[in-house]
N, C-alpha and C positions, 0 to 999 in steps of 0.2 A: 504494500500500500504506500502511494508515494507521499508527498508533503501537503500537495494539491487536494489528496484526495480525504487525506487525514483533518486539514483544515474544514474541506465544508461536514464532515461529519459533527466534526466538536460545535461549527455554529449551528447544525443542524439540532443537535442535542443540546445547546442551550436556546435555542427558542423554543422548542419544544418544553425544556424547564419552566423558561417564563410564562406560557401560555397555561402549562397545568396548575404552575404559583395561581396566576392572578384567578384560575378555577375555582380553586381550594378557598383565596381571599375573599371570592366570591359568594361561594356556597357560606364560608363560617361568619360573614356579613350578613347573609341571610338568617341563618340560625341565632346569631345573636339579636336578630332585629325583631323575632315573635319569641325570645325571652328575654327580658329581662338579666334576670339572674344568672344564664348563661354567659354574658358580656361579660360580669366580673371574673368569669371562667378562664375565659380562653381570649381576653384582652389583651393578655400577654405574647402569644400564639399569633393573633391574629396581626399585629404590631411586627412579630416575625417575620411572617411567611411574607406582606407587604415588602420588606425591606429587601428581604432575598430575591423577592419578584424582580423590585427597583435595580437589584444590583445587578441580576442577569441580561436585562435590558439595558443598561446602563454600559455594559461592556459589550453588548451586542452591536450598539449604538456606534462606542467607539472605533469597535474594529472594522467596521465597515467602511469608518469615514477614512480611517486609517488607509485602509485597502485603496478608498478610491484617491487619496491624496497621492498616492504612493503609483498610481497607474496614470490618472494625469500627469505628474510629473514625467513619465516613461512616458507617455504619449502613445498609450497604450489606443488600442480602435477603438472607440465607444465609448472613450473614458471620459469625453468633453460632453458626447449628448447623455451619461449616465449622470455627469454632476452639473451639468440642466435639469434635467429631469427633478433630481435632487433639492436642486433651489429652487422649482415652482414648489415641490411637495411643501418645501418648507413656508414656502409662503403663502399655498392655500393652503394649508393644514395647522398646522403648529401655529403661526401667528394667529388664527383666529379661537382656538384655542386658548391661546393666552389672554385674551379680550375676553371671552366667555367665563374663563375661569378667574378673572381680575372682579369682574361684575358682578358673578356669582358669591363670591368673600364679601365682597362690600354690600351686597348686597344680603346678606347671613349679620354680619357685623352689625348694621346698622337698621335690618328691619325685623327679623324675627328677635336678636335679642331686645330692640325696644319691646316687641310682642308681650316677652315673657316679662318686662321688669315690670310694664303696664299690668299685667294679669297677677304678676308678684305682688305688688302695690297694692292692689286692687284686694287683693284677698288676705292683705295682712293688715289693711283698713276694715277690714269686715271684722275678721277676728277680732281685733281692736275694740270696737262697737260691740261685739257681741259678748266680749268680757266685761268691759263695763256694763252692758245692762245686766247680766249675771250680777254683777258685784250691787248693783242699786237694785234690784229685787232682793239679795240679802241681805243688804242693811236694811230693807223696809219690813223683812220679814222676821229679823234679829230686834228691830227697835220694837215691833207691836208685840213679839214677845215680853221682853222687859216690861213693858207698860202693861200687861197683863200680871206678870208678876208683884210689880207694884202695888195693883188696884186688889190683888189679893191679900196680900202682906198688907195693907191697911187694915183690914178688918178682923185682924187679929190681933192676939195680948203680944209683949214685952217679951215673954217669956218662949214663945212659941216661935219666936224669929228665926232663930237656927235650925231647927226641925224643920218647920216649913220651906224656909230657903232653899234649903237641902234637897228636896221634895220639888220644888218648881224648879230647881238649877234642871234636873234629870228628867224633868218633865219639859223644860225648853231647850234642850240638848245642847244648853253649855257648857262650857270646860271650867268656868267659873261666875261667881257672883257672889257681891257684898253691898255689905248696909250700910252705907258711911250719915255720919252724923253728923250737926252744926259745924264742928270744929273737927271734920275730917277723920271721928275718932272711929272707927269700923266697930258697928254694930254689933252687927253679924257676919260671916262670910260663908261660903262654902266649895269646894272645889275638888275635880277628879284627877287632882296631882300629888305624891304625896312629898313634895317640896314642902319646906319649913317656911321659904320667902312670904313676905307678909301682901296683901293686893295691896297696889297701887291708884290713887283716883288719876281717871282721863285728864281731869284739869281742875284748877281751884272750886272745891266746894262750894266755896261760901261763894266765890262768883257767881254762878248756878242758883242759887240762893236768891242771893239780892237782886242780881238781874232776872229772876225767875225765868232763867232759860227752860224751858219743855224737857228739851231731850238732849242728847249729843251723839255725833255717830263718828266714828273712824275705824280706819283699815292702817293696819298695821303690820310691819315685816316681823317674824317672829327667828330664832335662832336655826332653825332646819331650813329655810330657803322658801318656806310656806309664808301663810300669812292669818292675822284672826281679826277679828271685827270689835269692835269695842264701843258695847252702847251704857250710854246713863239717862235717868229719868228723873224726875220730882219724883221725891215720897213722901207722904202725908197718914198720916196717921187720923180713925177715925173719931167724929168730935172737935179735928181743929183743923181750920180752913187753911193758912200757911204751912208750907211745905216743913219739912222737918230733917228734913235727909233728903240722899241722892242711895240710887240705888243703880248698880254696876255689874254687870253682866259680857263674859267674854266669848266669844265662838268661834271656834276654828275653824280652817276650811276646810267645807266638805269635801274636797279632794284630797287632802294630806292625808 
């Protein structure tokens, strides 16, 4: 087998290489595009076989031009209308090519990713809205708790405050609640923690008091990354029409 003959077999056997690469890229393109989860499989692979394909054509490429520079120069027969031939292909094929594929990026760049930031936006605005009405249906639903509790804790003795508390904390599924008095002194409390720490009031008592504020509501970050809700009410005891206390209830969120 001479040198002539040896040559076009090996280009003959790498385009054949290239041809069944860009098969294989094709097919595991395919298969990765109706799974999902496949993609993270064989992204690897499939990154591969691409590069192998590039490279096979890529020397295919060379050696050709090689060939023909190397036969022009000899002034070989057919070498001048072969690299004619060569530079229409180049210029109707490849250069428009490059136009298409120029348009096509900029056009990916600049119009499907606006697509998705709009539609990103767009649904993390929603979210947005839609946890805060979550969070203002719990406070409305945490504050008329408390104010039930209130309105029951009046009508009872002194004595009964704790027991009862006790009793409505687990019956308004808080995690806690206390009876703070004129001067901030805690009544009563009761809580499903069994920390020693004493409650804390949301804000000056006696503010609440004097200014006869209603209610109070807040949300609040707590130490695990969650959050709890934190309401207070006028408490009145029955017989006397000024408020006597504030009364404090905490709730956590029903996700933690």
């Amino acid at each position: 087998m001479d040198a002539r003959t040896l040559k076009r077999a090996l280009y003959g056997l790498l385009a054949a290489s290239g041809v069944l690469l860009s098969l294989v890229a094709l097919f595991l393109l395919s298969v990765t595009a109706q799974n999902s989860a496949q993609f993270d499989r064989l992204h690897n692979v499939l990154i591969g076989v691409n590069i192998a394909g590039a490279i096979v054509l890529f020397v295919l490429l060379i050696g050709n031009l090689i060939r023909l520079l190397r036969e022009y120069r000899e002034n070989v027969p057919g070498a001048r209308l072969k690299a004619r031939m060569v530079g229409m292909f180049v210029g109707l094929a490849v250069l428009p090519l490059i136009v298409v594929y120029y348009f096509a990026v900029q056009y990916i760049n600049r119009g499907i990713d606006s697509w998705f930031d709009v539609e990103i936006e767009e649904g993390l605005g929603n979210a947005i809205e839609l946890v805060r009405a979550v969070l203002e249906i719990q406070k409305r639903e945490n504050l008329q708790s408390t104010r039930q509790m209130a309105r029951r804790l009046a009508v009872v003795g002194e004595r009964q405050f704790v027991l009862e508390l006790s009793m409505l904390r687990r019956e308004a599924a808080a995690s806690e609640a206390t009876l703070f008095g004129n001067n901030a002194q805690i009544l009563a409390t009761s809580s499903d923690s069994t920390s020693a720490e004493m409650p804390r009031p949301p804000l000056d008592v006696m503010q609440m008091l004097t200014k006869e504020q209603p209610y109070h509501v807040s949300i609040e970050d707590t130490q695990d990354g969650s959050y709890e809700i934190r309401t207070a009410v006028l408490f009145t005891v029955r017989g006397r029409a000024e408020p006597v206390g504030v009364i404090q209830a905490l709730f956590r969120s029903r996700n933690a």
